[in-house]
N, CA, C and O atoms as CSV, one atom per row, in Angstrom:
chain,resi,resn,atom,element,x,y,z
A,1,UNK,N,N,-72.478,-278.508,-103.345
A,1,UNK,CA,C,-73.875,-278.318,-102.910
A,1,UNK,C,C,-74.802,-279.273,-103.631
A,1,UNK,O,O,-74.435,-280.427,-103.848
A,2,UNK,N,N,-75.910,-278.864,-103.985
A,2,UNK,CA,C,-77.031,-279.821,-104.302
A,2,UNK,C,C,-76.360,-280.012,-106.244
A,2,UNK,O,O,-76.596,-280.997,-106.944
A,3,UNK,N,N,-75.838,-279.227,-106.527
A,3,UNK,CA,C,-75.708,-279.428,-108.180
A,3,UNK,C,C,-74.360,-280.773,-107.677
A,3,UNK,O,O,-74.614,-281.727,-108.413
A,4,UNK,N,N,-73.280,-281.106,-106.879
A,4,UNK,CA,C,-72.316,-282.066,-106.852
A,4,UNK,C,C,-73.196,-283.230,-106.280
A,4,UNK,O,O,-72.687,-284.338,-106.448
A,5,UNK,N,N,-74.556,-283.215,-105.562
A,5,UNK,CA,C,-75.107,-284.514,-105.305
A,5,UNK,C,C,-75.560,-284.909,-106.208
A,5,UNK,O,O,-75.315,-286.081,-106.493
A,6,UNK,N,N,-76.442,-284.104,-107.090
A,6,UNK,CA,C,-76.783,-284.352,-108.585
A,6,UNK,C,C,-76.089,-285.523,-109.087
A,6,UNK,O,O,-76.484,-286.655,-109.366
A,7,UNK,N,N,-74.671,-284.820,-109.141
A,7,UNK,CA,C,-73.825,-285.337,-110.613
A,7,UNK,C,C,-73.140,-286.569,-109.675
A,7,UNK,O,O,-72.293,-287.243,-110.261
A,8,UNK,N,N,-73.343,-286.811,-108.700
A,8,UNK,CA,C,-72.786,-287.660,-107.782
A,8,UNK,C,C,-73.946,-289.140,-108.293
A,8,UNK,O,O,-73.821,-290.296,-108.696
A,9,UNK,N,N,-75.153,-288.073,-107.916
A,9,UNK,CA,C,-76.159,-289.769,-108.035
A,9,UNK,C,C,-76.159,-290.152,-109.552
A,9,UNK,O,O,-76.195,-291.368,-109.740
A,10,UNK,N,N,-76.127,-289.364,-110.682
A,10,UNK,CA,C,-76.418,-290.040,-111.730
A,10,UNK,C,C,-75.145,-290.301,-111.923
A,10,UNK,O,O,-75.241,-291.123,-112.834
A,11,UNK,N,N,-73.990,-290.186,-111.710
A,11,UNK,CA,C,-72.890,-291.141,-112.052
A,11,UNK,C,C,-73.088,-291.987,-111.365
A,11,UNK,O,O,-72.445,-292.875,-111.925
A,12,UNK,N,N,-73.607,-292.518,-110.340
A,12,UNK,CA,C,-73.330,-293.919,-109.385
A,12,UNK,C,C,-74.862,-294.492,-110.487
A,12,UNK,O,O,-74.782,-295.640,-110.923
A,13,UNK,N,N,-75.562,-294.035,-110.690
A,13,UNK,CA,C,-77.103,-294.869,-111.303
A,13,UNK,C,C,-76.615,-295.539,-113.109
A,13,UNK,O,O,-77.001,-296.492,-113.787
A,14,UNK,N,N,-75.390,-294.198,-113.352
A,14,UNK,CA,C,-75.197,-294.827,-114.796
A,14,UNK,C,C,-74.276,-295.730,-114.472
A,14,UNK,O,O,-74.259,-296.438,-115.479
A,15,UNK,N,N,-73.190,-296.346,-113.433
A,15,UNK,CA,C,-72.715,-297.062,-113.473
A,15,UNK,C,C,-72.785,-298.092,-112.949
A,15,UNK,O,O,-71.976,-299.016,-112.876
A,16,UNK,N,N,-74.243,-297.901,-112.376
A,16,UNK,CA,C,-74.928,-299.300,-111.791
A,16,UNK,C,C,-75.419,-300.372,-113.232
A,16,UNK,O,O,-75.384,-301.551,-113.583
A,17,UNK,N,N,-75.890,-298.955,-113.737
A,17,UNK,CA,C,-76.515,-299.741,-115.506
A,17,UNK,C,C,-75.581,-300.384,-116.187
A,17,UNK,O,O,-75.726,-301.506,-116.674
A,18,UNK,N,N,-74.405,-299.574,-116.259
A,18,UNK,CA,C,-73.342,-300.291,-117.398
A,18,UNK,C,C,-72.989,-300.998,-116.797
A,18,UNK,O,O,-72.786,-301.904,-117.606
A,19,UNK,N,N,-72.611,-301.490,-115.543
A,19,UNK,CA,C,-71.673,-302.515,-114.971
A,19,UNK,C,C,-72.627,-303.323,-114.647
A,19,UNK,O,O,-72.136,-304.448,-114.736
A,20,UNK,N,N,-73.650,-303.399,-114.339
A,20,UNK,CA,C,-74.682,-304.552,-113.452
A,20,UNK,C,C,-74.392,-304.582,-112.262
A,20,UNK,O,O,-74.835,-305.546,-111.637
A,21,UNK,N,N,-73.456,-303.440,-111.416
A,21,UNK,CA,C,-73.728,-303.419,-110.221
A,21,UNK,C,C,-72.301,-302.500,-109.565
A,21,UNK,O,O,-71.165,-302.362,-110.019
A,22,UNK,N,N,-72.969,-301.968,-108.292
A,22,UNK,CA,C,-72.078,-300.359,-108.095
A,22,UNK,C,C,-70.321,-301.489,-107.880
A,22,UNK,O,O,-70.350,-302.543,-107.244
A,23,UNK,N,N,-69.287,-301.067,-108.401
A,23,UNK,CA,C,-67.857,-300.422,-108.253
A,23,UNK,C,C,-67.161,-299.579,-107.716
A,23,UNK,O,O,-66.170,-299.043,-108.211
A,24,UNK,N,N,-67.738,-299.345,-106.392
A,24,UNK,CA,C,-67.114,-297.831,-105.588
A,24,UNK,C,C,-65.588,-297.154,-106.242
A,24,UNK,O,O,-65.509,-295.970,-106.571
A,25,UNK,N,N,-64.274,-298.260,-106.370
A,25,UNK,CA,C,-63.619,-297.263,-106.952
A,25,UNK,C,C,-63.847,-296.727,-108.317
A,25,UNK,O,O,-63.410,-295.623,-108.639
A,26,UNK,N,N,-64.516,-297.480,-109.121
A,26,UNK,CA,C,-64.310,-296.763,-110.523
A,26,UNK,C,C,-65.523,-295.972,-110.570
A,26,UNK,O,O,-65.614,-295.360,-111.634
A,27,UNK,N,N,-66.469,-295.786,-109.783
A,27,UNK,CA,C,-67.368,-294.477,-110.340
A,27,UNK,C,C,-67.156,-293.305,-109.505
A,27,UNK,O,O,-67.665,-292.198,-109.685
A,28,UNK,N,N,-66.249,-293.695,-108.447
A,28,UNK,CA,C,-65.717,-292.464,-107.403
A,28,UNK,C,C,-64.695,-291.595,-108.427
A,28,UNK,O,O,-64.449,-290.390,-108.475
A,29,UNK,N,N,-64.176,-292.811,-109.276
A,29,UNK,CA,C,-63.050,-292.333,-109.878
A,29,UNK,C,C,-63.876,-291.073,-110.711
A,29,UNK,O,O,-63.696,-289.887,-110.435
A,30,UNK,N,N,-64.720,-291.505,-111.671
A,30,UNK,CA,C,-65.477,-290.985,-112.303
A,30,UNK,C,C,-65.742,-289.439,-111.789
A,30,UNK,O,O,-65.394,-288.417,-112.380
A,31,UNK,N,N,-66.228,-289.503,-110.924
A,31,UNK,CA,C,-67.148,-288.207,-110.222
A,31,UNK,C,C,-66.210,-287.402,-109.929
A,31,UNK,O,O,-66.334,-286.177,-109.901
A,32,UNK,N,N,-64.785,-288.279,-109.590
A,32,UNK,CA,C,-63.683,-286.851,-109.236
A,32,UNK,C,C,-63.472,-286.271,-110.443
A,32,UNK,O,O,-63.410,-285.041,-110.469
A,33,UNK,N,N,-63.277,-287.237,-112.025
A,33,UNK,CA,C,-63.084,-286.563,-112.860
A,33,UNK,C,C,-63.837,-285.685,-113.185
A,33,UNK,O,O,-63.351,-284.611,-113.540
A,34,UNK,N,N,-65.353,-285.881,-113.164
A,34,UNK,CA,C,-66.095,-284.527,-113.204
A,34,UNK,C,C,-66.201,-283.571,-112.947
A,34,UNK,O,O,-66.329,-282.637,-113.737
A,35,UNK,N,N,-66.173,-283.479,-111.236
A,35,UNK,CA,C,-66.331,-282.450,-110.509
A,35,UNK,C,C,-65.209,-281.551,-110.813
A,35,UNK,O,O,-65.339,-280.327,-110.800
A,36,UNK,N,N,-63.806,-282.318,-111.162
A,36,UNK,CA,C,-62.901,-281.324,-111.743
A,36,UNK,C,C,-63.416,-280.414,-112.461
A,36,UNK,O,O,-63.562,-279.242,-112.112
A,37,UNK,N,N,-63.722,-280.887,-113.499
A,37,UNK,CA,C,-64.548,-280.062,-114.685
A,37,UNK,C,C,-65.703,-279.118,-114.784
A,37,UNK,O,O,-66.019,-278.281,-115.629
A,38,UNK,N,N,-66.477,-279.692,-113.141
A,38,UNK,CA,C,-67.830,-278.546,-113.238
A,38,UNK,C,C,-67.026,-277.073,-112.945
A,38,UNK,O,O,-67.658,-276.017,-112.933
């Protein structure tokens, strides 16, 4: 729901920052690892 779009956009915004620009697989990767966890 709205709490997985959340954690969806600020993982794609922090990994726009660290990388200098989006990586679809590695911040997808990211978000699955999260969402595991929420």
């Amino acid at each position: 729901g709205m709490r997985q779009q959340a954690v969806m956009a600020i993982s794609q915004e922090l990994n726009r920052r660290a990388l200098g620009g989006p990586t679809p697989s590695t911040w997808i990767n990211q978000v699955r690892r999260r969402s595991s966890l929420l």
